[in-house]
KEKE-3310 file (N, C-alpha, C; in steps of 0.2 Angstrom, whole numbers, plus 5000, padded with zeros to 4 digits):
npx = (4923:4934:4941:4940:4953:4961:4961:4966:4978:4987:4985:4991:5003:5007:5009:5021:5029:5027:5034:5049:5053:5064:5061:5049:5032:5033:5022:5022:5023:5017:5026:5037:5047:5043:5048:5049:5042:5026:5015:5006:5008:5017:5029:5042:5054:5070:5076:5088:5101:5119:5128:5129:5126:5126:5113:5104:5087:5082:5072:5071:5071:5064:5065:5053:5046:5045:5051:5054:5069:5083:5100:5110:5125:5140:5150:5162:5161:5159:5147:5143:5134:5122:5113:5100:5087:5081:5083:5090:5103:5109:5117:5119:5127:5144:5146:5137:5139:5150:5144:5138:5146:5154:5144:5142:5135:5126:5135:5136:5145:5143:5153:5152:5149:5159:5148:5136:5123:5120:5105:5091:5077:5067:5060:5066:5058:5049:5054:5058:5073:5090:5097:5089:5092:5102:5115:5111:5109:5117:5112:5098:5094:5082:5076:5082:5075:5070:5071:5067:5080:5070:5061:5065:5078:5096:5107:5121:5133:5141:5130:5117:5103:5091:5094:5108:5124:5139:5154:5166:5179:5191:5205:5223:5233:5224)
npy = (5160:5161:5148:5148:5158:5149:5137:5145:5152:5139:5134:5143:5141:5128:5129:5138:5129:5116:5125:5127:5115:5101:5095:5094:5093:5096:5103:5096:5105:5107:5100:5099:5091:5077:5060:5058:5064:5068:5078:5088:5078:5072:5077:5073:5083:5090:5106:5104:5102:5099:5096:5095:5086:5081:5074:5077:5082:5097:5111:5130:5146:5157:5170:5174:5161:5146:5130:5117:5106:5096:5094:5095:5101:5106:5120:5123:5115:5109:5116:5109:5115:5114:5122:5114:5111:5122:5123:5124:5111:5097:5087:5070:5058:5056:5054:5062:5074:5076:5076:5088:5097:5094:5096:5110:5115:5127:5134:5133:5139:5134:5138:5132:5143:5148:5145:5141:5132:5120:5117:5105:5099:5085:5083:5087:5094:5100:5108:5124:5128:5128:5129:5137:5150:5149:5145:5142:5153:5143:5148:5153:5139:5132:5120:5102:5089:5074:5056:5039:5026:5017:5023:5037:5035:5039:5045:5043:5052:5058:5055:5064:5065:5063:5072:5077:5079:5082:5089:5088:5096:5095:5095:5096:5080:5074)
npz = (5863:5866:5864:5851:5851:5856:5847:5834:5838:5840:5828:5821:5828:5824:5809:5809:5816:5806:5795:5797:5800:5794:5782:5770:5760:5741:5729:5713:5698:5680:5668:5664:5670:5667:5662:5677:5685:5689:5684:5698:5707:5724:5734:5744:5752:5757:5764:5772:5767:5762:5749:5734:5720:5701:5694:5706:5711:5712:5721:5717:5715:5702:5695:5702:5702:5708:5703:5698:5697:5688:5694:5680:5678:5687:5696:5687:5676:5658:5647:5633:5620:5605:5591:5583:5576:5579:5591:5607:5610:5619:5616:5618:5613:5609:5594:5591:5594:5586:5576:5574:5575:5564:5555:5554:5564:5574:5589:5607:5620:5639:5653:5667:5682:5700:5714:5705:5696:5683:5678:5671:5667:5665:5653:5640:5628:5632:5643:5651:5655:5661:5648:5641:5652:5658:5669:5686:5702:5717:5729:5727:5728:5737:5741:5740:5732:5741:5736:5734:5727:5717:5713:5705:5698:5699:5686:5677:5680:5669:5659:5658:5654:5641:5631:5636:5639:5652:5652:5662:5672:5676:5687:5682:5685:5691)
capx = (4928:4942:4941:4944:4956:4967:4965:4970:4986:4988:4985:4999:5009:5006:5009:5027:5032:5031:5039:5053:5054:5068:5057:5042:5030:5031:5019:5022:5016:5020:5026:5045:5049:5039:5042:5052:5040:5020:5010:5002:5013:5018:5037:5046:5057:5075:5081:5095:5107:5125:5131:5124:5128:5124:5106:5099:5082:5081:5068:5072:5066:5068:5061:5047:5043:5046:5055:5060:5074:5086:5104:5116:5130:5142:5154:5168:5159:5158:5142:5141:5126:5122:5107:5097:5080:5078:5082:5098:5103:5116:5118:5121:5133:5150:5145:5133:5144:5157:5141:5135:5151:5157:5140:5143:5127:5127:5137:5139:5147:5145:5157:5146:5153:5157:5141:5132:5123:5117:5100:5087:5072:5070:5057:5068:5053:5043:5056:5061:5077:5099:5098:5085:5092:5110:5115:5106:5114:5116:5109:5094:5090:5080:5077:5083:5071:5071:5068:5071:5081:5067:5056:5069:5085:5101:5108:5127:5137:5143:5125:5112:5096:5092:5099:5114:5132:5142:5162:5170:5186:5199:5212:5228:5236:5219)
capy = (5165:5160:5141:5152:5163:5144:5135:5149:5149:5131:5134:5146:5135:5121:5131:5140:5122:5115:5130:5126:5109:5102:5090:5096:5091:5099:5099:5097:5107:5107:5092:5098:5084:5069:5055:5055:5068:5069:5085:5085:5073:5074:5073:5077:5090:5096:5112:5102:5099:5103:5096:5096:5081:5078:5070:5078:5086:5103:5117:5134:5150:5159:5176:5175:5156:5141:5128:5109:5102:5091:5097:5092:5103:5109:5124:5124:5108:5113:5112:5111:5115:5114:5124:5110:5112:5127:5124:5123:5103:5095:5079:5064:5053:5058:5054:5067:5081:5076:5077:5093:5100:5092:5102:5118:5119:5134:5129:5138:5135:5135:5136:5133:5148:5146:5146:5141:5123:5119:5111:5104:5098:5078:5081:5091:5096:5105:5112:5128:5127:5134:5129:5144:5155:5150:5144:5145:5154:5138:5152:5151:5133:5131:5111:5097:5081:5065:5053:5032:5024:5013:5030:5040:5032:5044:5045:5042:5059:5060:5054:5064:5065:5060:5077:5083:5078:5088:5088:5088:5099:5088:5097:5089:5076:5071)
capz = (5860:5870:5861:5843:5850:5857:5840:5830:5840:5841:5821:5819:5831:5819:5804:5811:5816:5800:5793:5802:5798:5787:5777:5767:5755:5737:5724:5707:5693:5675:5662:5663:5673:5664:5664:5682:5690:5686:5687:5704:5710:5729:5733:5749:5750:5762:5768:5776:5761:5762:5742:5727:5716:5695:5696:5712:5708:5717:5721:5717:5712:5698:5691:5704:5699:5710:5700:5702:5691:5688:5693:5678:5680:5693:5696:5684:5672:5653:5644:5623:5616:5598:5588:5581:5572:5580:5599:5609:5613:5623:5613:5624:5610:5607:5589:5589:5595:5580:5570:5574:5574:5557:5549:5555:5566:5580:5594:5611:5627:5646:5657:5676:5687:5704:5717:5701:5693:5677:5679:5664:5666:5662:5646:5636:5624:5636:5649:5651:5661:5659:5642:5641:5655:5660:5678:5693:5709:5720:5735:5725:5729:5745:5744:5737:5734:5742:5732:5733:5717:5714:5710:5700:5696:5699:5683:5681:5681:5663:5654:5662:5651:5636:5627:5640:5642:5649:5653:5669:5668:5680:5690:5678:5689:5696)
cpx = (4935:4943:4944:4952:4964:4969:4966:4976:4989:4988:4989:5005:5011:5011:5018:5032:5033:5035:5048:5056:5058:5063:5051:5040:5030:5026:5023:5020:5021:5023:5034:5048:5049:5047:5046:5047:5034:5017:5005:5003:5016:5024:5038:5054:5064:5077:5087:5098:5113:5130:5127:5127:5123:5119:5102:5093:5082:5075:5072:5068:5069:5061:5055:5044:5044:5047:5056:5063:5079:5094:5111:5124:5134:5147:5161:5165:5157:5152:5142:5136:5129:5113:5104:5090:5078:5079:5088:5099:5110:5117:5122:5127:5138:5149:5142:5134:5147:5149:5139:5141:5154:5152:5139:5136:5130:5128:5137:5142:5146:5148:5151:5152:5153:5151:5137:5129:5119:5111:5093:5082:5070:5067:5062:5064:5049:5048:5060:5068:5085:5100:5094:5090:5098:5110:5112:5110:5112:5112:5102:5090:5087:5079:5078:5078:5074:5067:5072:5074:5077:5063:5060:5076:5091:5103:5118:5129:5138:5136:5119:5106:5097:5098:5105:5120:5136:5151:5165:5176:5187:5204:5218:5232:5230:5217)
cpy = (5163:5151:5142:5154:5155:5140:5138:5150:5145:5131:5139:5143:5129:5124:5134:5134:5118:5119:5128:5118:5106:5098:5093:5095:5098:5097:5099:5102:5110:5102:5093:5093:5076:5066:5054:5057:5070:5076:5085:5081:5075:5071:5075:5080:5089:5101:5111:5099:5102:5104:5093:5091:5081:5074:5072:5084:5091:5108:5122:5140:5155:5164:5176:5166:5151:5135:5121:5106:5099:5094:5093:5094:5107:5113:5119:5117:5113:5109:5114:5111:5117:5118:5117:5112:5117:5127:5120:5116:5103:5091:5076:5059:5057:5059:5061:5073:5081:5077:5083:5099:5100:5097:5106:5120:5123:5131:5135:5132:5136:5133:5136:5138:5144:5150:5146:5133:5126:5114:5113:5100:5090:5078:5088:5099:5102:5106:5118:5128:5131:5132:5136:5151:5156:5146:5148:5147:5148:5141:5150:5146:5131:5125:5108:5090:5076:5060:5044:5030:5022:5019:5034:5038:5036:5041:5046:5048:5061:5059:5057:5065:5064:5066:5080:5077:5083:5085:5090:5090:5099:5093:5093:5086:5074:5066)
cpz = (5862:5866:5854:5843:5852:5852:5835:5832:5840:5831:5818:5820:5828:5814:5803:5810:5809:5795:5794:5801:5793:5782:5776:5763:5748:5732:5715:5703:5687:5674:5661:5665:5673:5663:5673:5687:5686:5688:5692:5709:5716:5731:5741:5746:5755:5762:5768:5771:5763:5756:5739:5722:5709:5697:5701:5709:5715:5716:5723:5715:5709:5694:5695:5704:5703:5705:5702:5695:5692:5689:5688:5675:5686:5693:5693:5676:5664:5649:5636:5622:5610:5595:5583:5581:5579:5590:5601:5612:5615:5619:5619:5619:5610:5599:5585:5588:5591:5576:5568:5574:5568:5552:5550:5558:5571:5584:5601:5617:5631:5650:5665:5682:5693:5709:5713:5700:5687:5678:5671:5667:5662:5653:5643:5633:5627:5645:5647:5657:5658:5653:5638:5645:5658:5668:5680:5698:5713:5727:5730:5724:5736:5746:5739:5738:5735:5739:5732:5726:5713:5711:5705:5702:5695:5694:5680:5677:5673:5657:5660:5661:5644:5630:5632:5642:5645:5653:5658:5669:5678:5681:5685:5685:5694:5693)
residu = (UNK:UNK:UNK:UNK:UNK:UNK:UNK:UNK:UNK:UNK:UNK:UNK:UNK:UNK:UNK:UNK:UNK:UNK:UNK:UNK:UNK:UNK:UNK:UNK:UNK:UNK:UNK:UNK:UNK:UNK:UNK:UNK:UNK:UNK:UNK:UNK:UNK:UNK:UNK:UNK:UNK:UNK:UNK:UNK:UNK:UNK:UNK:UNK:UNK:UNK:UNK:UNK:UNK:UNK:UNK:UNK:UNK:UNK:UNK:UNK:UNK:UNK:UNK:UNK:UNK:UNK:UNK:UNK:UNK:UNK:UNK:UNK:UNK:UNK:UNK:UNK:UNK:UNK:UNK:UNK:UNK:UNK:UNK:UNK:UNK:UNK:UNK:UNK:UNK:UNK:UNK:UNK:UNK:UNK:UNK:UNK:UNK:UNK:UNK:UNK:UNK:UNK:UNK:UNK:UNK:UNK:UNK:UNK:UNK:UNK:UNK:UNK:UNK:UNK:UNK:UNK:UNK:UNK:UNK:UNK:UNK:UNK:UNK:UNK:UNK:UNK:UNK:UNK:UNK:UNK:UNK:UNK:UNK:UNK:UNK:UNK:UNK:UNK:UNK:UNK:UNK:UNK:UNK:UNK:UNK:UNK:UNK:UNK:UNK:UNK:UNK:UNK:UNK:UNK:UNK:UNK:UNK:UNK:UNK:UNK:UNK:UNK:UNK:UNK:UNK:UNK:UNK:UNK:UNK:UNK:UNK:UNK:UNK:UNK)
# end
């Protein structure tokens, strides 16, 4: 009895400790994230973040839901979306946005609050992500993954998935 009663504390003590821990494993789940992140797929994770940069993949939660996506905008960044075949898109050309703006397709804008981001999901098609629900509260993200370049490739600031652009609004004289 007393051997139960040592590794059951020794397995709480365990379990606290990694709690505790800034680094931890997440699992995946669900196809939002193809092709950079598989279903099932085991990443690590930190707590210990202090800035949020365009391309960092984060875990949050949202409506009850655990969450990891792509962060591609940040307080004060303006995001264009256009109604295209029925579903809200960032277009990634410039040409694009002159196109869809030349034919009169539905357009909206987000400005990104502050204490806010704008994150998307890498597969477009199959993520629900702030093109569905708006920014995220930045308090609302508990870790940020780690991940080497050679695994998923930061993507450079101003092109950040295949459908999302977004615009950087510049202090003037900066």
């Amino acid at each position: 009895m007393r051997k139960r009663s040592i590794l059951a504390l020794c397995g709480l003590g365990a379990l606290a400790l990694l709690k505790c821990q800034p680094i931890q494993p997440v699992v995946v789940m669900g196809r939002s994230m193809q092709p950079t992140l598989q279903p099932y797929q085991v990443v690590w994770s930190t707590r210990d973040f202090k800035k949020l940069e365009r391309g960092d993949l984060v875990v949050f939660d949202h409506e009850g839901e655990t969450m990891v996506k792509r962060v591609a905008g940040l307080p004060g960044d303006r995001v264009d979306q256009y109604l295209i075949a029925g579903d809200w898109m960032v277009p990634d050309y410039p040409v694009w946005n002159r196109f869809a703006a030349k034919n009169g397709y539905p357009k909206r804008t987000t400005i990104v609050p502050e204490g806010s981001v704008y994150v998307v999901g890498d597969s477009i098609e199959k993520s629900i992500d702030s093109r569905s629900y708006g920014p995220i509260k930045i308090s609302s993200i508990g870790a940020k993954l780690l991940y080497q370049e050679s695994e998923s490739p930061k993507l450079p600031s101003l092109r950040l998935s295949r459908n999302l652009t977004v615009q950087r609004n510049e202090p003037a004289g900066a």
